[in-house]
N, C-alpha and C positions, 0 to 999 in steps of 0.2 A: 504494500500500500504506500501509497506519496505522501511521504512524512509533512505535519503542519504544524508542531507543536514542539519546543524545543523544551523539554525534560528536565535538562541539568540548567538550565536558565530558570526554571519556574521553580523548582527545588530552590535555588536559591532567594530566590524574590521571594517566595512563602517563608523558609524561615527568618527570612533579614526583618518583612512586614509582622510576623509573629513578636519575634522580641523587640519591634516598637512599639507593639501594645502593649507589653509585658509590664515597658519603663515608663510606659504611659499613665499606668495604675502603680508604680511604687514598689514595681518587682515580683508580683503577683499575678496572674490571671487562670481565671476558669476558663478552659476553650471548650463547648461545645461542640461535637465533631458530628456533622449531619451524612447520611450514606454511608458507603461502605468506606472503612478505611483501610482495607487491602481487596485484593481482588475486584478490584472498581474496572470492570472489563466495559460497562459503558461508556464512562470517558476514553476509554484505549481508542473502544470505535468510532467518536467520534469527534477526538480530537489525536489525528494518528501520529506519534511518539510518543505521548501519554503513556506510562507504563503501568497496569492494573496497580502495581503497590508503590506506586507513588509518593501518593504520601505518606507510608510508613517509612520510604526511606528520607523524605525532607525532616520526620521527625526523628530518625535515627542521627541527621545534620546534628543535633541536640539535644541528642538523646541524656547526656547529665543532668538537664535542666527540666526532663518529662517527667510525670508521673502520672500514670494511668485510675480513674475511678471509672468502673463498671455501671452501669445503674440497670435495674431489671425490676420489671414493674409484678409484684406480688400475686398480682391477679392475673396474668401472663400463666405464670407459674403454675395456679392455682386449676386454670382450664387447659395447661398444654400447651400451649399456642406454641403453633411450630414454623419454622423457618423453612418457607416452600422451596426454595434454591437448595439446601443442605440437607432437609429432611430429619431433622432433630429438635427436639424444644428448644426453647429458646433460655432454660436452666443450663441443659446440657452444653450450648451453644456458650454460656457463658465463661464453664471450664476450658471450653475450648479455645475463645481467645485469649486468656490468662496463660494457659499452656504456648500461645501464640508471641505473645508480649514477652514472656521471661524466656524462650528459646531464640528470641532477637535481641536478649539484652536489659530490657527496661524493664522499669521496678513499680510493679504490678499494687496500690497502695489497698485500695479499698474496694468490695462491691458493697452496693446500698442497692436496699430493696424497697422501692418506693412503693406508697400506695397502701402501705403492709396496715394491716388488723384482723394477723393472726387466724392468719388460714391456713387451714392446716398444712399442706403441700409446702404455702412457704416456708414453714416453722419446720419440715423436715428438712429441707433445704440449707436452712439458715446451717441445722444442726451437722448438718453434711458438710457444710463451708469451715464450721469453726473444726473440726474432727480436723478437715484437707488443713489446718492451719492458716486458711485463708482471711479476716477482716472481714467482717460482716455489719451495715449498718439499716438501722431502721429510718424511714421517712415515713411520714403517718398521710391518710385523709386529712384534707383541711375544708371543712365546712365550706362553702359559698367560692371557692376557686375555680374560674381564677378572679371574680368579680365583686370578692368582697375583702378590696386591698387594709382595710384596717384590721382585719382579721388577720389574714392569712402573712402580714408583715408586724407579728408579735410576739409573745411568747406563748400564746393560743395555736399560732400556724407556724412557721417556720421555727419557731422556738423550741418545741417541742420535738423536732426530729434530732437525729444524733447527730453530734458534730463528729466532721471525720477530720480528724487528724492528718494533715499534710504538709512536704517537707520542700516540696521545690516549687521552682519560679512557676511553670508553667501545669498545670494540673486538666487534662485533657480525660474531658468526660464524655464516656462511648456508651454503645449499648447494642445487644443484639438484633436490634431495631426498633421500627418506629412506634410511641406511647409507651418508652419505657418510661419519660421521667425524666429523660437530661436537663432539660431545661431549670425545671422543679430543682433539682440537685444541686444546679450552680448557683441559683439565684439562695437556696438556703444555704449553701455555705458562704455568700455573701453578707447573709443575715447575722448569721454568727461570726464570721472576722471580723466585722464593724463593730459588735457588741464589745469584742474584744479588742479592741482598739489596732485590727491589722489588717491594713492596705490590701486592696485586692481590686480587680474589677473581672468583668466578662466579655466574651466575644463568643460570636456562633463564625462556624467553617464550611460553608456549604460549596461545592463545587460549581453547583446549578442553582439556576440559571448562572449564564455568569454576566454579573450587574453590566460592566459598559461593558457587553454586545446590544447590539441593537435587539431591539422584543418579535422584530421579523428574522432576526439572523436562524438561520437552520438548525445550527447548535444549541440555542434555546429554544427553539419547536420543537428537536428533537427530546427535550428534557420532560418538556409537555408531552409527548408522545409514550417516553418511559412511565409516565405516571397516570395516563390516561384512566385506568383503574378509579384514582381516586376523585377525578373529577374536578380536578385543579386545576390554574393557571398561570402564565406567565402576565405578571401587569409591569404597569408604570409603578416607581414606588411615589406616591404623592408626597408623601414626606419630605424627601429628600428633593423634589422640584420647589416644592413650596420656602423650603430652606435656604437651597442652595443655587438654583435656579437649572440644575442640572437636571436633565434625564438619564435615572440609571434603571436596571430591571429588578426585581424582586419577585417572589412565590407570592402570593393571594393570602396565604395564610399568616405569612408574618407580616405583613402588612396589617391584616386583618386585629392578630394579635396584639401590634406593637403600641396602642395605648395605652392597652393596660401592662405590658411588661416594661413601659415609660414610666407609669405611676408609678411599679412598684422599686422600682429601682432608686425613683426620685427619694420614695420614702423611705429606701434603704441607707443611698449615702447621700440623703441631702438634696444631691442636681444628679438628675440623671446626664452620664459621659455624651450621650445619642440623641441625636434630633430623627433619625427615621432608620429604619431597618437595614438600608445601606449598610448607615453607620457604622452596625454590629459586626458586618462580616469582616472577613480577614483575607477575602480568597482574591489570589493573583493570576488566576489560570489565563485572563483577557489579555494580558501582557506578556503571554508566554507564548503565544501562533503565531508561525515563523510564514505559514501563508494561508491566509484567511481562505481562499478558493478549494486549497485540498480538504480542507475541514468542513466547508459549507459542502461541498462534493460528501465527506463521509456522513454527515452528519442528515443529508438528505437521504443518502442509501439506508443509515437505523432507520429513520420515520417508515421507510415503506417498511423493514423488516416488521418493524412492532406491530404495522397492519397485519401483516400475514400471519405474526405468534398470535394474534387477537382471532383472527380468522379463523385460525388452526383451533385453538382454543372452546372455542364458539361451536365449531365442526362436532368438537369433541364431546362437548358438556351441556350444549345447547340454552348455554348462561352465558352472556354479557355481549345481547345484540346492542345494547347502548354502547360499548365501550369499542366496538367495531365502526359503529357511523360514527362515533368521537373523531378516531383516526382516520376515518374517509375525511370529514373534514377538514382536520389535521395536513392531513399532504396534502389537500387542494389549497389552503391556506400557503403551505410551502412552494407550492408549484409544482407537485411532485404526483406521478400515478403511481402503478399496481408494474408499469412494465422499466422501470428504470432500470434496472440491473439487466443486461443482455440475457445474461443466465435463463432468466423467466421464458422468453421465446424461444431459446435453443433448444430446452426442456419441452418447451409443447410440443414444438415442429419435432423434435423426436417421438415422442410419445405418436401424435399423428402419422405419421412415417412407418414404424414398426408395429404398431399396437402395443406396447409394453409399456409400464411404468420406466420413466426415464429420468434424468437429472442431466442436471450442466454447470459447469463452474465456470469462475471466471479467473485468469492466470497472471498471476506480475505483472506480465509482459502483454498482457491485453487480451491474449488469446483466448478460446474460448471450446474448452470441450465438451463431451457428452458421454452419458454410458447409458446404458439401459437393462431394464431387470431379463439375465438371461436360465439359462437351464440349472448353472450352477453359483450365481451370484445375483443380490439383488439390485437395485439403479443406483442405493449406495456406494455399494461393492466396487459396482463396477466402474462408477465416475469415479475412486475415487483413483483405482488402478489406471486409469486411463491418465488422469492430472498425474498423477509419481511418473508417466513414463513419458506424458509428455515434457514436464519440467526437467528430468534428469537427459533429454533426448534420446529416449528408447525406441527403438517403432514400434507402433500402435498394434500393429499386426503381429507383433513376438509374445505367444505366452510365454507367463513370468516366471507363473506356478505352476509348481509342478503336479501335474494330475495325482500324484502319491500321495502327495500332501493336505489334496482337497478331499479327497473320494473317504478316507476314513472321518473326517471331521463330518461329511454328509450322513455317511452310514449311524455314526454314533446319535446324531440329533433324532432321525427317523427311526431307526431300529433298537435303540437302547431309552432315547427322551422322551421317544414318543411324540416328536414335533411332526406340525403338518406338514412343513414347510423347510424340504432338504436345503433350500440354498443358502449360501454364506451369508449373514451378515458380516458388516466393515471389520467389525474389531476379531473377527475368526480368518475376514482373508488376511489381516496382517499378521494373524499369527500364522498361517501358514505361508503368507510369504516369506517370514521372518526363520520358518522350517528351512525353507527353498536358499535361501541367501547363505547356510552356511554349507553350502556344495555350489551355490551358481555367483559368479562374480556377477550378472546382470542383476538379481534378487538383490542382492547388497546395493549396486549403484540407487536401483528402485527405491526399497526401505530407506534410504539417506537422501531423499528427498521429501520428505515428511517435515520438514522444518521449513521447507520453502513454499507452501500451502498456509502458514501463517497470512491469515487478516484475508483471506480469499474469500469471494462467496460463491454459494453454493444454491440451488434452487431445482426441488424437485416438483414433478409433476401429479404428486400425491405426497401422500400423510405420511413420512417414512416412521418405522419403529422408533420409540425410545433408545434402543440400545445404538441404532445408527445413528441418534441425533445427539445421543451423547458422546460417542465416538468420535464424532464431528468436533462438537465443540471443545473434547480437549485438546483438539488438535490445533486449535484460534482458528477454526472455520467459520464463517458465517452461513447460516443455515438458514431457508426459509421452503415452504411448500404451497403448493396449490393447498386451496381447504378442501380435499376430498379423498377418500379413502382408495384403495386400489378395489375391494372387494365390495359389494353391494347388502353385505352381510348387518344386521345390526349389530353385533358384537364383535369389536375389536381390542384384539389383546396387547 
């Protein structure tokens, strides 16, 4: 992909802008951390050099001066709520980044469990945290929040939760995701340092939107695009026009919010730091695209993608026809269709051509292949063998694999699994290629071309399986399908 976003420039400019807030509050701040803070493979796509862990390495830039607070919302806990990406609750999810943080280095201080009154789940929890030796703290319900600021800024509402204890400048409050409580978290332990006569203040990190791009720029549609779920938007932030005389961009929500987390701040120290939600943020990502056009370019390729998981989605569960015309309007907004990516028509004209489910990717180099589902590979399978051989220049017409190597992998799914369905999926022909490669110098050249299919897209002409679309994507494919199943079947596995 056409690189647009210069990485070790924005690394730097994030932590440099970081610890000017830092000194701006007296060597203290809560940083709220909004999204994902590794594996952020949305910005990868569409702003291309962005690297998924980004920013855990600009915070690794200063990492002495980090210390991590968790926060995870009781009631969360309490129902399971689980993490659809991972597939784990979101208790479990929180060992998991703790495990994630202290094998990188940083000193993992506190989790708070917001929300808490003693449910039972949480209270086994809790009890499992302090067993692991880990810092466990309570945040309570506060009556009338967030709109009853005399309350909830006294020792009735913030006062009442525990003080967590913390040792460095920058204190970087995460969560397994959204409604756990960060917010809550930073603004009460601002509650409590002021009681206590120590300097501190706050800032939120959000990547998206990003404020000066313009609110038509592709990059920030596509952010709308990612979120369409929740039925949010990119605005103008009136605040900061009204203020400053400036147009920047902001979420709906914090906008929405920002009065009353203005009140309560005022009545924490005084004057609130922030005149509008701008303000708050810290993110330098606009100052980091080295060319606006290849990112407006990736960032119109996600909006359609999102159309097509939504479609797909939709195909599937026959819930969220709103969230499909969201993004129909969405990319008409952008200027964008259904046939952007080549890929999409390769994949039909094949399909129509052979009668078979088919696929097409699209190559580095522009080019543009196809496979289609045969005897003993599916349209996965086989696009993906046909990209390794075109990328490594193999000809098209050399089998790779060796029939030895396929024929028993067939026999075992039908005659021992009991599958209907002899053919390979992806991840079974790369193991058999990968059989093939240590007797065939071509097998080798092939399998070492699996790194050069990074940030490629990919587009079939039906539903492919989970196990191909996960295949796909570890591989940095981008995947999208027709919404239609191969079989006409109502049950699909």
């Amino acid at each position: 992909m056409k690189q647009g976003f210069d990485n070790d420039k924005y690394i730097r400019l994030q932590a440099d802008n970081i610890r000017k807030r830092i000194a701006q509050f007296g060597g203290k701040l809560y940083l709220e951390f909004g999204g994902k803070l590794f594996d952020d493979y949305h910005a990868s796509r569409v702003l291309p050099g962005f690297r998924p862990d980004t920013k855990f390495r600009m915070l690794d830039s200063m990492k002495q001066d980090v210390e991590i607070v968790i926060a995870v919302n009781a009631n969360h806990i309490e129902k399971a709520k689980t993490r659809g990406d991972l597939g784990i609750t979101y208790d479990e999810d929180v060992l998991r980044l703790i495990d994630i943080f202290r094998a990188r280095g940083f000193h993992v201080g506190s989790v708070v469990l917001t929300q808490y009154a003693a449910q039972p789940a949480a209270d086994a929890y809790r009890h499992r945290l302090a067993q692991l030796g880990v810092t466990c703290r309570l945040h309570y319900p506060i009556p009338g929040y967030p709109h009853d600021i005399e309350r909830i800024v006294s020792d009735e509402g913030y006062g009442r939760n525990d003080y967590i204890e913390t040792s460095r400048p920058l204190v970087v409050v995460t969560a397994p995701g959204p409604g756990s409580g960060k917010l809550a978290t930073c603004l009460s332990q601002l509650y409590h340092d002021h009681q206590r006569g120590i300097k501190a203040g706050y800032a939120k990190y959000e990547t998206f939107p990003i404020w000066n791009l313009p609110l038509s720029h592709p990059v920030n549609i596509a952010y709308e695009a990612a979120t369409a779920d929740l039925d949010d938007a990119n605005i103008i932030d009136p605040f900061h026009l009204d203020t400053y005389g400036e147009t920047t961009v902001n979420y709906n929500r914090d906008v929405e919010a920002f009065p009353v987390l203005k009140a309560m701040m005022e009545r924490i120290m005084g004057k609130s730091p922030y005149a509008s939600p701008t303000d708050m943020g810290v993110n330098m990502a606009g100052y980091a695209i080295s060319d606006d056009e290849a990112c407006r370019e990736a960032a119109n390729l996600e909006i359609v993608r999102r159309y097509f998981a939504a479609a797909v989605q939709f195909r599937r569960t026959g819930n969220g026809e709103d969230q499909v015309e969201r993004l129909r309007s969405i990319m008409k907004r952008a200027g964008v269709d259904e046939n952007l990516s080549p890929a999409r028509k390769a994949a039909l004209d094949k399909e129509a051509a052979t009668g078979a489910p088919a696929g097409a990717m699209v190559l580095p180099d522009g080019r543009v292949v196809t496979g289609k589902t045969g005897d003993l590979m599916g349209a996965a399978s086989a696009l993906l063998m046909n990209a390794l051989k075109a990328v490594t220049g193999v000809d098209m017409e050399l089998p790779v694999i060796d029939a030895a190597a396929i024929e028993p992998i067939c026999r075992l799914k039908t005659e021992h699994l009991h599958a209907a369905n002899r053919r390979l999926h992806s991840d079974e022909t790369l193991i058999a290629l990968s059989i093939t490669s240590s007797t065939s110098p071509v097998a080798a050249q092939v399998i070492a071309g699996l790194e050069r299919l990074h940030a490629c897209d990919a587009f079939f002409s039906v539903i492919i399986s989970p196990t191909d679309e996960a295949l796909y994507r570890k591989l940095g494919i981008n995947v999208c399908c027709e919404p239609k199943y191969e079989r006409t079947s109502l049950y699909h596995k």
